[in-house]
N, C-alpha and C positions, 0 to 999 in steps of 0.2 A: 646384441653386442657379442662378438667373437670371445674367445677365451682368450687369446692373444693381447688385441686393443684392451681389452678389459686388464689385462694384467698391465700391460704398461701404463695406463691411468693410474692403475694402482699404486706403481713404482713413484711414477713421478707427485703424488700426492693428489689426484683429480677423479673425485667424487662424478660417476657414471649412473645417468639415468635410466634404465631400460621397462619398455614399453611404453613410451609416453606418446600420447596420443597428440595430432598436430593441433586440437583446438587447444590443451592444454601447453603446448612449445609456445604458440600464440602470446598466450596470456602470460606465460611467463618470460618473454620475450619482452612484452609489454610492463611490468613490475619492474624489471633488472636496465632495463637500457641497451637491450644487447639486441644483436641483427642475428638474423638465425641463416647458416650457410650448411649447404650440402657436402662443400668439398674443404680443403685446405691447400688451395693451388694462393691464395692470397692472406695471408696471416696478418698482415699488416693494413689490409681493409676493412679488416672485420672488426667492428666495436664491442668488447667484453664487458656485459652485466657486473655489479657489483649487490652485493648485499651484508647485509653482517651478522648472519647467523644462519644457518640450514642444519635445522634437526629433524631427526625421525620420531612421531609420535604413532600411538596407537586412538583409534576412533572406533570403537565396539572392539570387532574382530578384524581389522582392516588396517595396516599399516599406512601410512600418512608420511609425506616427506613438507617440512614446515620451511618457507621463507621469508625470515623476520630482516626489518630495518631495510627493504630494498629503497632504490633511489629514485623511481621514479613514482610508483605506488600509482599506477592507472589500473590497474584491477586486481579485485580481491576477491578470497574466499569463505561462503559463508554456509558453516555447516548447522545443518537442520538435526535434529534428532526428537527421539520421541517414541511413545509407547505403541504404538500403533499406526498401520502403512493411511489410516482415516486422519490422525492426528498428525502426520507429515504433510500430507498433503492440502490440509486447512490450511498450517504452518506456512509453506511454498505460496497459496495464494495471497497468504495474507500478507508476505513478504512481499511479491509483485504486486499488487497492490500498491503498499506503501512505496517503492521504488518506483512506480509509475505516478504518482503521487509528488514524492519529489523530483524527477524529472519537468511536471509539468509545472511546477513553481518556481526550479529554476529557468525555465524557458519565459515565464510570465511570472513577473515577481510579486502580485499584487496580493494583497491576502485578505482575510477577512478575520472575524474574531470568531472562536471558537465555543464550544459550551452550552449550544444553544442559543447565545446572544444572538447569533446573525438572523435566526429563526422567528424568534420573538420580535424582533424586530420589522421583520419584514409582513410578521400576521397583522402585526399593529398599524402598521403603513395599509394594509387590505384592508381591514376592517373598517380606518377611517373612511376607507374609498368607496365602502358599501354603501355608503348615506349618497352617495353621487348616483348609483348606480338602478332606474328603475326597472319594473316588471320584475320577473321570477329570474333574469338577470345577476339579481343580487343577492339570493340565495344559493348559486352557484358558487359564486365569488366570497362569500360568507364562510362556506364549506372549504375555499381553498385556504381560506387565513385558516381555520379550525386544523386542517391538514398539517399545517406547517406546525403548529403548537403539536404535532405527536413525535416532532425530531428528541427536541428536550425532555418529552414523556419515557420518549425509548431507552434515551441517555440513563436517565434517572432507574427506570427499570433494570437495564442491565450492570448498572453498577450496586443494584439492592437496597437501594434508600426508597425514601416513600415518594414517587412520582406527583402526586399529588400536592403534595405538603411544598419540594421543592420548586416546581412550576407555578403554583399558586405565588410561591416568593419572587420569584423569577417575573410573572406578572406585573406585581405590584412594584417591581424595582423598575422595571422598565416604563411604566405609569411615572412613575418620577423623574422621569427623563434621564435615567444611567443605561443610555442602550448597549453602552461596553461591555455589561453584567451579562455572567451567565454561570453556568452550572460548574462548579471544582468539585470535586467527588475524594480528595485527602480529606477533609473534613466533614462535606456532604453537605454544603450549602450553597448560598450565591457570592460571587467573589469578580471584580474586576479581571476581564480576560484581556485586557491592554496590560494592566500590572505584572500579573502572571505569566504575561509572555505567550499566552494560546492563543494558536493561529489556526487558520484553514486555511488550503491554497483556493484561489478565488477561482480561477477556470476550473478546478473539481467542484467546486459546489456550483457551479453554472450546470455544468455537465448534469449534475444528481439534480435536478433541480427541472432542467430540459429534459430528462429524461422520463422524471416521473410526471411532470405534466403530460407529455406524449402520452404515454402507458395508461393515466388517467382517461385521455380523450379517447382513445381508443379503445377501451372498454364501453365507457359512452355510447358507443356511435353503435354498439353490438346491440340489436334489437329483439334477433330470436336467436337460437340456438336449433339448428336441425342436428340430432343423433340419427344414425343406420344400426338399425335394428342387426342384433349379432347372428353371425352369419352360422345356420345349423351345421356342425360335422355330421359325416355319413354315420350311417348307423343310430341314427335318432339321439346320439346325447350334444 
């Protein structure tokens, strides 16, 4: 922006953006309601954003321009921060992740419960189906129900309670026919995942589900392993 325009925005009380990048005009285009034009040959075509507050803030070392209460609110900004460029970037995934995540729930709304239950559940459904199942068949099939019981083992683990103690519970609740139960980790025991409100999106857990059966058979099917022997550098080392 010219020193000129720049000064007459100023005159007339209009807040000037300079160097903003076109993904960023986009999106704020998109938040305000407003149509983004190159010229002012039509003042009266163009539809003006509204919001109701633009402040400047500071984020580390890096000034920031904030637009609170806009009207239309189709995209927003979400700042990462963090001790380290390792602990960003876990942060970033684990965010897309969860955004792809809820995308694919909102496109398919069906859900399943969370906590392990769906888990438990479904080893329990395999295991009964081993009694059907003859030959060495059914020790395959045995292995996959066993497989599923280490989703809730994982859960339990990484939240520090005794995996053990709580899957053992999780067991015996699902033996009683409460296959909604699974793992809450506020208090660290087993708890109703309908009451609670924990869910899982159901096409994600198909997905993790199809995917590591794959991964499984295909290890399977690996019968030898040939290495090439490492290849000498000159000079004998």
């Amino acid at each position: 922006i010219y020193n000129y325009p720049e000064q007459l925005f100023k005159d007339g009380g209009v807040m000037a953006i300079e160097h903003s990048d076109f993904d960023g005009t986009e999106r704020l285009a998109a938040v305000l309601g407003a149509d983004i034009v190159s010229t002012f040959e039509n003042p009266g075509e163009t539809k003006l954003g509204h919001c109701k507050r633009i402040s400047e803030m500071m984020i580390g070392e890096d000034k920031v321009i904030k637009f609170s209460g806009c009207d239309q609110n189709e995209a927003c900004t979400i700042v990462l921060r963090g001790a380290s460029t390792h602990i960003l970037d876990e942060a970033e995934r684990s965010l897309h992740d969860a955004l792809a995540v809820l995308y694919q729930t909102v496109t398919d709304t069906r859900v399943c419960y969370g906590g392990g239950a769906t888990e438990m559940a479904m080893s329990a459904a395999v295991m009964e189906e081993v009694k059907n199942v003859p030959g060495k068949e059914s020790a395959a099939v045995e292995a996959f129900a066993r497989a599923l019981q280490q989703i809730p083992m994982i859960l339990a683990d990484n939240a520090g309670f005794d995996s053990q103690e709580l899957v053992g519970q999780l067991k015996a609740a699902h033996a009683r026919g409460h296959h909604t139960h699974g793992l809450e980790f506020v208090e660290g025991g087993v708890a109703d995942m309908e009451k609670l409100g924990i869910m899982e999106s159901f096409r994600s857990k198909m997905s993790q589900l199809c995917s590591a059966a794959e991964a499984a058979e295909m290890i399977i099917r690996v019968d030898d392993i040939i290495k090439n022997a490492p290849r000498q550098r000159d000079g004998g080392m």
